[in-house]
C-alpha positions as CSV (number, residue, x, y, z in Angstrom):
1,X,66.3,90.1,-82.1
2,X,63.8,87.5,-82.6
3,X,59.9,88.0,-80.8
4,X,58.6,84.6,-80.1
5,X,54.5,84.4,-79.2
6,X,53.3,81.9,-77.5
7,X,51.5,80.5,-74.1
8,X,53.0,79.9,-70.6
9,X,52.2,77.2,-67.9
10,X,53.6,77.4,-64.7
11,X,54.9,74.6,-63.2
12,X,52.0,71.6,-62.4
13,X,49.4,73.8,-63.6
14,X,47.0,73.6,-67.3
15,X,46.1,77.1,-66.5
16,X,47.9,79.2,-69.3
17,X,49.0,82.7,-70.2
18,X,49.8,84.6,-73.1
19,X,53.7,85.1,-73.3
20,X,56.5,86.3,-75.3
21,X,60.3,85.2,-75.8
22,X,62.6,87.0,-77.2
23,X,66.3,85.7,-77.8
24,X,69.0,87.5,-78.5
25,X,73.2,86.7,-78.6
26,X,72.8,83.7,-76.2
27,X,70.0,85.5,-73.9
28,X,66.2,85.5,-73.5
29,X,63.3,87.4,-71.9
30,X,60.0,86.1,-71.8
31,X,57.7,88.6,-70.5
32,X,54.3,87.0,-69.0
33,X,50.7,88.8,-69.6
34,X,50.6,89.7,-65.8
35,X,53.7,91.3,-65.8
36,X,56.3,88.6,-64.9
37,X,59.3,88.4,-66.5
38,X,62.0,85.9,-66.9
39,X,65.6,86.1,-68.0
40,X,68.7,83.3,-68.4
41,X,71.3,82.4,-70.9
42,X,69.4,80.6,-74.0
43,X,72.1,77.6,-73.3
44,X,69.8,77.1,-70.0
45,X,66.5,75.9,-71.1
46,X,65.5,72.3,-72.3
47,X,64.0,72.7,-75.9
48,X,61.8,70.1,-77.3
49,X,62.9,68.2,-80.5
50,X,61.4,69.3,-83.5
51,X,58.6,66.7,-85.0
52,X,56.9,68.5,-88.1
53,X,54.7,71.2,-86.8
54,X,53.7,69.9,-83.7
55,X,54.0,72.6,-80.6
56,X,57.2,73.1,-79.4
57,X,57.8,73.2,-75.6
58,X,60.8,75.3,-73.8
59,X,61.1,74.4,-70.1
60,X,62.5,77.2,-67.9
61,X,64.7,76.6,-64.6
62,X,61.5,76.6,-62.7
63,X,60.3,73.6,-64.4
64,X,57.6,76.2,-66.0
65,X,56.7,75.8,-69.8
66,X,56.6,78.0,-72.4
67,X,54.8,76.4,-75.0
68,X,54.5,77.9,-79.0
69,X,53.8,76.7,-82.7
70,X,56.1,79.0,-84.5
71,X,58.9,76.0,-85.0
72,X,60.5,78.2,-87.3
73,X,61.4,81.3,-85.2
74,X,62.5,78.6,-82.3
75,X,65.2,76.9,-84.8
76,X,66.3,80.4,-86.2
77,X,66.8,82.1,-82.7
78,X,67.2,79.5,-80.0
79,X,68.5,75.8,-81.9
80,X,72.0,75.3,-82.7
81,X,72.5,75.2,-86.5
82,X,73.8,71.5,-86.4
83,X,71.3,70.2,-83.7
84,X,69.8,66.5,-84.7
85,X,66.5,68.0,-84.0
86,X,67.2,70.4,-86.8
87,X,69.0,67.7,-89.1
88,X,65.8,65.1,-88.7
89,X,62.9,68.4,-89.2
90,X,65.3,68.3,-93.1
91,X,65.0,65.0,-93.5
92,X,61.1,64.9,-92.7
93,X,60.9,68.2,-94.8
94,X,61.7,66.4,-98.0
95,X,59.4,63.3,-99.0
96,X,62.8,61.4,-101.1
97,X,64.4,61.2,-97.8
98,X,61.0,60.1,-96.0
99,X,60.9,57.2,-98.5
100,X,64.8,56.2,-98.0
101,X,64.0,56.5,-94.3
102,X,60.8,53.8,-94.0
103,X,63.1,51.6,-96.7
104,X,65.9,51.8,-94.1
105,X,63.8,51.6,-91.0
106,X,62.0,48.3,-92.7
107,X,65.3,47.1,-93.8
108,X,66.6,47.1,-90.4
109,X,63.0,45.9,-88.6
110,X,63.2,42.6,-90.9
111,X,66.8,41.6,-90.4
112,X,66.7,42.2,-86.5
113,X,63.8,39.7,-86.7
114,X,65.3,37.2,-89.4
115,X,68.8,37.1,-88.1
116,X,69.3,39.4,-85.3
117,X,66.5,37.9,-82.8
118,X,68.0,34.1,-84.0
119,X,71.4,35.0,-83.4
120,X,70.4,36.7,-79.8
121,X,68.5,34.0,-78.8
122,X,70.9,31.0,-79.1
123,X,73.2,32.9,-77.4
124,X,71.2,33.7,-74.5
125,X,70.1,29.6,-74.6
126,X,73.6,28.4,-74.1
127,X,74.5,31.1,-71.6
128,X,71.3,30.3,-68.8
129,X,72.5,27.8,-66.2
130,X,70.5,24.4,-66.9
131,X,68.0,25.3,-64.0
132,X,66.5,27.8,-66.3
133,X,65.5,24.8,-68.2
134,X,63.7,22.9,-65.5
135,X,61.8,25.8,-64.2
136,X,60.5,26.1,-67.3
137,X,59.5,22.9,-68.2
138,X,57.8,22.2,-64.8
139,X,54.8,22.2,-65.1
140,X,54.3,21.3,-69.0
141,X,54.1,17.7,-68.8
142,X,51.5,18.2,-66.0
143,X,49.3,20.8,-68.9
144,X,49.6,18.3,-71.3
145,X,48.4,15.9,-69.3
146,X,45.4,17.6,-68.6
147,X,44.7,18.7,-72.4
148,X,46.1,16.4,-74.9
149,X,48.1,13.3,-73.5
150,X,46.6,10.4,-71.5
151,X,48.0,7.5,-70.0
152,X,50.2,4.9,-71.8
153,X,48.7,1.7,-72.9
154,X,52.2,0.3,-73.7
155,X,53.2,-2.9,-71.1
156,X,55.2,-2.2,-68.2
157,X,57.8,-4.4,-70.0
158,X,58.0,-2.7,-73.4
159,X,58.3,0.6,-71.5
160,X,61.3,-0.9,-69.4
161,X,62.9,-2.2,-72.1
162,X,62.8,1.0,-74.2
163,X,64.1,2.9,-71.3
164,X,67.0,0.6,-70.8
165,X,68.1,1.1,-74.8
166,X,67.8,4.9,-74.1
167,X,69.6,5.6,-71.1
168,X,71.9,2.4,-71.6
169,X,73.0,3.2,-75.4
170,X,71.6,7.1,-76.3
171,X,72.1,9.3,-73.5
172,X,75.7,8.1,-73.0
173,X,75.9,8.8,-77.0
174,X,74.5,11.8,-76.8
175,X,74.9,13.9,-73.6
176,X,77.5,16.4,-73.5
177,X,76.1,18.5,-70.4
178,X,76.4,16.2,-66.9
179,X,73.8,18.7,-65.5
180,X,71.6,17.3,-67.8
181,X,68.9,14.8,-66.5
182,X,67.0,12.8,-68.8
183,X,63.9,11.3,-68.6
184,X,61.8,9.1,-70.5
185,X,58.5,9.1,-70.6
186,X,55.3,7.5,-72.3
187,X,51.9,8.9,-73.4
188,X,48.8,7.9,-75.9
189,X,47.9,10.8,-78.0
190,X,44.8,9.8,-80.2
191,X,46.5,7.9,-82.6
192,X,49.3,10.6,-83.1
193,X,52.7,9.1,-84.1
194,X,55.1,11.9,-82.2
195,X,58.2,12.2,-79.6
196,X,59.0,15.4,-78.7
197,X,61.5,17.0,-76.2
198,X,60.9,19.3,-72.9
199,X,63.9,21.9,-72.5
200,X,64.7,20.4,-69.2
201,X,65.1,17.0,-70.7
202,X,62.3,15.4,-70.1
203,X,61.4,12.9,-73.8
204,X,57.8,11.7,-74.4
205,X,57.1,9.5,-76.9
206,X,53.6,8.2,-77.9
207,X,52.4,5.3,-78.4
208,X,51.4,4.8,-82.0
209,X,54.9,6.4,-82.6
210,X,56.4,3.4,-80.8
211,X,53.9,1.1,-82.6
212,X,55.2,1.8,-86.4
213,X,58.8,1.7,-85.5
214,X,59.5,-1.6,-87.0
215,X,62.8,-2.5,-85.3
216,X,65.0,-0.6,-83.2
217,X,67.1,1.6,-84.9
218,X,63.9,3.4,-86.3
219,X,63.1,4.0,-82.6
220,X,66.8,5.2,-81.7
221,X,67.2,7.4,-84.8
222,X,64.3,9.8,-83.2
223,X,65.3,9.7,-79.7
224,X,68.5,10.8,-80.9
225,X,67.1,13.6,-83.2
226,X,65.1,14.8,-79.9
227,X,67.9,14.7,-77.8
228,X,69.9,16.4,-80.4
229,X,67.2,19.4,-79.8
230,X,67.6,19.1,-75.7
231,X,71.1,19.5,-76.5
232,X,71.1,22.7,-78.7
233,X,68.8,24.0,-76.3
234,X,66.4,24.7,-79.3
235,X,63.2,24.7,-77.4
236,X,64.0,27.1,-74.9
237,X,65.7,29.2,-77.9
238,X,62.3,29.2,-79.3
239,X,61.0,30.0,-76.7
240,X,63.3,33.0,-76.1
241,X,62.8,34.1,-79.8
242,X,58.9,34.3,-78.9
243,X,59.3,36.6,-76.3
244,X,61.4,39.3,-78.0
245,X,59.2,39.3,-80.7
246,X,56.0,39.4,-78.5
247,X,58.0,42.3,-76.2
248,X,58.7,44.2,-79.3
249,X,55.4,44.4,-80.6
250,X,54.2,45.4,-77.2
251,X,56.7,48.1,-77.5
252,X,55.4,49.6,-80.6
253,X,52.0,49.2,-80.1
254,X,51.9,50.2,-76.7
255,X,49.8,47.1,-75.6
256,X,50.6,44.9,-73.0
257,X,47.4,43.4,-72.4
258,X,48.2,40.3,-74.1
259,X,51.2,39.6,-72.3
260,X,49.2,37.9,-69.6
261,X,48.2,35.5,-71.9
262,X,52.0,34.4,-73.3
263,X,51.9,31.5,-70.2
264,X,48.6,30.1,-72.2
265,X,50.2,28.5,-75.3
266,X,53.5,27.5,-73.5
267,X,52.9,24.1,-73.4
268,X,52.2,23.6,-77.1
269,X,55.4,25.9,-77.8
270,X,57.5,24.0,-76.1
271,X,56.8,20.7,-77.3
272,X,55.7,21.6,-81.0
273,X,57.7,19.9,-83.9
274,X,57.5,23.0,-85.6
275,X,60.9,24.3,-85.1
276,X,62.8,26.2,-87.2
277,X,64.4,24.6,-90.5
278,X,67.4,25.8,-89.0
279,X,66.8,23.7,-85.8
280,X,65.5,20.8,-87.5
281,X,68.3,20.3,-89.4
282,X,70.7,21.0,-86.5
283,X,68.9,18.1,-84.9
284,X,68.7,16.0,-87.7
285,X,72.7,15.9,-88.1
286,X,73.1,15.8,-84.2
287,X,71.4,12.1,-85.0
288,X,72.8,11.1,-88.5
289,X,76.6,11.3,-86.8
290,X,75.9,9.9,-83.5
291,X,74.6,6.9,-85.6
292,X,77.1,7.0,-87.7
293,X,79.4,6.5,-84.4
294,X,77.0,3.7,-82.9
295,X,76.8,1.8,-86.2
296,X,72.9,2.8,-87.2
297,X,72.2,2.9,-90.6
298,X,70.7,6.9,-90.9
299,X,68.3,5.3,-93.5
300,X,66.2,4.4,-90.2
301,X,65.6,7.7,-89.6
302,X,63.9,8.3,-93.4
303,X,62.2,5.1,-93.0
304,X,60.2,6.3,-89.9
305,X,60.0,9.4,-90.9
306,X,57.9,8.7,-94.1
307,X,55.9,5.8,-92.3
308,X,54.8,8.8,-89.5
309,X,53.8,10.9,-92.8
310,X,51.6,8.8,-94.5
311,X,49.8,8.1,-91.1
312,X,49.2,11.6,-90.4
313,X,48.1,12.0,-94.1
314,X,45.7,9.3,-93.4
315,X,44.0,10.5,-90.4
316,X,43.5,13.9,-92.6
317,X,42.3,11.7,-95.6
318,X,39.3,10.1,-93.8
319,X,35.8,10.9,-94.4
320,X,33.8,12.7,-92.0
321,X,31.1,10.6,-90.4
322,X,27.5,10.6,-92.2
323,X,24.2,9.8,-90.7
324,X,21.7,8.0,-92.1
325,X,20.4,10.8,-94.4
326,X,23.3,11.6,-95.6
327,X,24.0,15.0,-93.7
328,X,27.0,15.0,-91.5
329,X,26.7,14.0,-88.0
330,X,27.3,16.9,-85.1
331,X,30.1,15.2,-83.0
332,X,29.7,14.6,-79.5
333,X,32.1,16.4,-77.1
334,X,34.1,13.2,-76.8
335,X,34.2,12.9,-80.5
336,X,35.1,16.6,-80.8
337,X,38.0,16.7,-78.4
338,X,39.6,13.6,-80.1
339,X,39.3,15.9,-83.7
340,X,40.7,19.2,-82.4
341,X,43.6,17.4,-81.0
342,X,43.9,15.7,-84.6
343,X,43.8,18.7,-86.1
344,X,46.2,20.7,-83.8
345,X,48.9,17.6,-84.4
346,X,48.1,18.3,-88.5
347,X,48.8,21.7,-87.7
348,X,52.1,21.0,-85.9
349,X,53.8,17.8,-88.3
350,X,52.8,20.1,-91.4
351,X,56.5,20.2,-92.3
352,X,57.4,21.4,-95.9
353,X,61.2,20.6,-95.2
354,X,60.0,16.6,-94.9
355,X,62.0,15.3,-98.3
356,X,64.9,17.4,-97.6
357,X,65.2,15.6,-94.5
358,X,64.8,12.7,-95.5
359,X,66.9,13.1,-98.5
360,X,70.0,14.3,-96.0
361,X,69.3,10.7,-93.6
362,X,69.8,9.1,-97.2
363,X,73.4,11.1,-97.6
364,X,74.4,10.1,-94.3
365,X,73.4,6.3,-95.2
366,X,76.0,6.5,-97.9
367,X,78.5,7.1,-95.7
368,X,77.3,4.7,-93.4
369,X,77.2,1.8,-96.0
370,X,80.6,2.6,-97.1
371,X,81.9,1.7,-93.4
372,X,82.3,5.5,-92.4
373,X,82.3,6.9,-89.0
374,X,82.2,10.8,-89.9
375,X,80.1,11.6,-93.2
376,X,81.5,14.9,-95.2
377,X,78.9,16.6,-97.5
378,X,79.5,18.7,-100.3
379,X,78.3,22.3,-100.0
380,X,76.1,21.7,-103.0
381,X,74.4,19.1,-100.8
């Protein structure tokens, strides 16, 4: 027979008093300092896990608590020789098995973030009806807008005429949903060469982007790439991916102040170039075969591309404005809006993957100069 000392709460109450359990062949009696006593098969009351030394907490039928630091005595007289709470108290017990445990445990926290949120995520994409899209994309034109786009200085004409190309020759190319509903539209964004794609469809492309395309296959090369994203649904996969990541961290820190603020940067997520390599290059072959199929030389695409690069480069390359002394001049508010939202596109086009792109438009050229319809790389390439 096995005396257990410890303190007992009655139900609801932090008043406590002194108590003891004892347990013996599947029975216990716990006998209360003012003379109450309590009896019941040992198979009856709800035993706290084990964690280290931490006081253990037995609750009774009445919902009361008996509550005691001697962990040993509890495993020895009440815990079933093969319980997990007994089997993880080992594993804590012994630091080798600690070590293999935070190897494992970080093992499995990186690849359910490097393959296993991915992998999730696409699937959850492709399985929301398209509405999903829309709603989310409502009101992001309308933000960016108001924080970073302005009006179009592009004629009336050369919009039209751009539109006809896309909806004419593109989305016919392209679209393989017929609940997809694409729109066009134009912005001026400070100098920024840039098209980028809305989950519900929506394309925007800017005016200096529109201004170094030198012909029209340049143009046609990127509108495919972006609809190649709208397609995969990569933006509202990203967007997906975000949230479990931001949920899980909420989980294991136990914060969820921030979650308010997920709706802030929404905008900027969804129409940021920064996309996985894994997207981008799903996008980039989306484009190279459907030109491939509409007779485009994919060398467009790399032609663009590295004309948009050296622009961007160019606006990071210039010197900041001096005054007369020599000291540089404190922008005015105007000034300074027109630099954060040069810096926030340097941010966004910093793309590492750049050559390899352009490199794979390059393979798909090949084909394309050869008189082939459907390019097949090696897995080298």
């Amino acid at each position: 027979m096995t005396m257990i000392q410890g303190k007992w709460h009655a139900q609801g109450s932090a008043a406590q008093q002194g108590a003891n359990l004892t347990a013996h062949d599947g029975f216990y009696e716990l006998e209360i300092e003012n003379g109450e006593r309590y009896q019941g098969a040992v198979a009856d009351l709800h035993i706290s896990d084990r964690l280290g030394n931490v006081e253990r907490k037995i609750t009774l039928d009445d919902h009361s608590i008996f509550a005691t630091s001697d962990n040993d005595a509890i495993d020895k007289a009440l815990q079933k020789p093969n319980s997990i709470s007994g089997f993880i108290h080992r594993l804590e017990s012994h630091m080798g098995w600690v070590v293999v445990g935070v190897f494992v445990t970080a093992l499995f926290t990186f690849s359910f973030f490097k393959w296993g949120v991915p992998w999730a995520s696409e699937k959850i994409a492709h399985a929301l009806p398209q509405k999903t899209n829309e709603l989310i994309a409502l009101n992001t034109l309308k933000f960016l807008d108001k924080y970073l786009l302005s009006e179009s200085t592009l004629s009336k004409a050369r919009q039209k005429q751009i539109r006809a190309r896309f909806f004419d020759s593109l989305v016919p190319l392209g679209s393989t949903r017929n609940s997809l509903k694409y729109k066009l539209h134009f912005r001026d964004w400070s100098n920024i060469p840039n098209a980028f794609a809305l989950p519900s469809g929506d394309i925007i492309l800017t005016d200096k982007f529109v201004e170094l395309s030198k012909n029209q296959d340049e143009m046609d090369s990127v509108m495919l790439h972006e609809i190649g994203h709208v397609e995969r649904r990569h933006s509202l996969q990203t967007l997906i991916e975000s949230t479990f990541i931001t949920v899980s961290i909420m989980l294991i820190i136990g914060d969820i102040n921030f979650v308010g603020d997920m709706g802030v940067g929404l905008g900027s997520l969804l129409v940021s170039t920064a996309y996985s390599r894994d997207h981008e290059t799903q996008a980039d072959e989306f484009a190279f075969k459907k030109m491939l199929k509409a007779g485009i030389d994919p060398s467009s695409f790399s032609n663009i591309m590295n004309r948009m690069t050296k622009h961007v480069e160019g606006l990071s390359d210039k010197p900041k404005q001096k005054t007369d002394k020599g000291n540089t001049a404190k922008p005015d508010k105007k000034t300074k809006t027109k630099n954060d939202k040069d810096s926030f596109w340097d941010y966004l086009s910093s793309h590492p993957e750049t050559s390899k792109r352009v490199h794979l438009a390059n393979q798909y050229s090949a084909c394309f100069k050869q008189g082939l319809t459907t390019c097949q790389l090696s897995p080298a390439d």
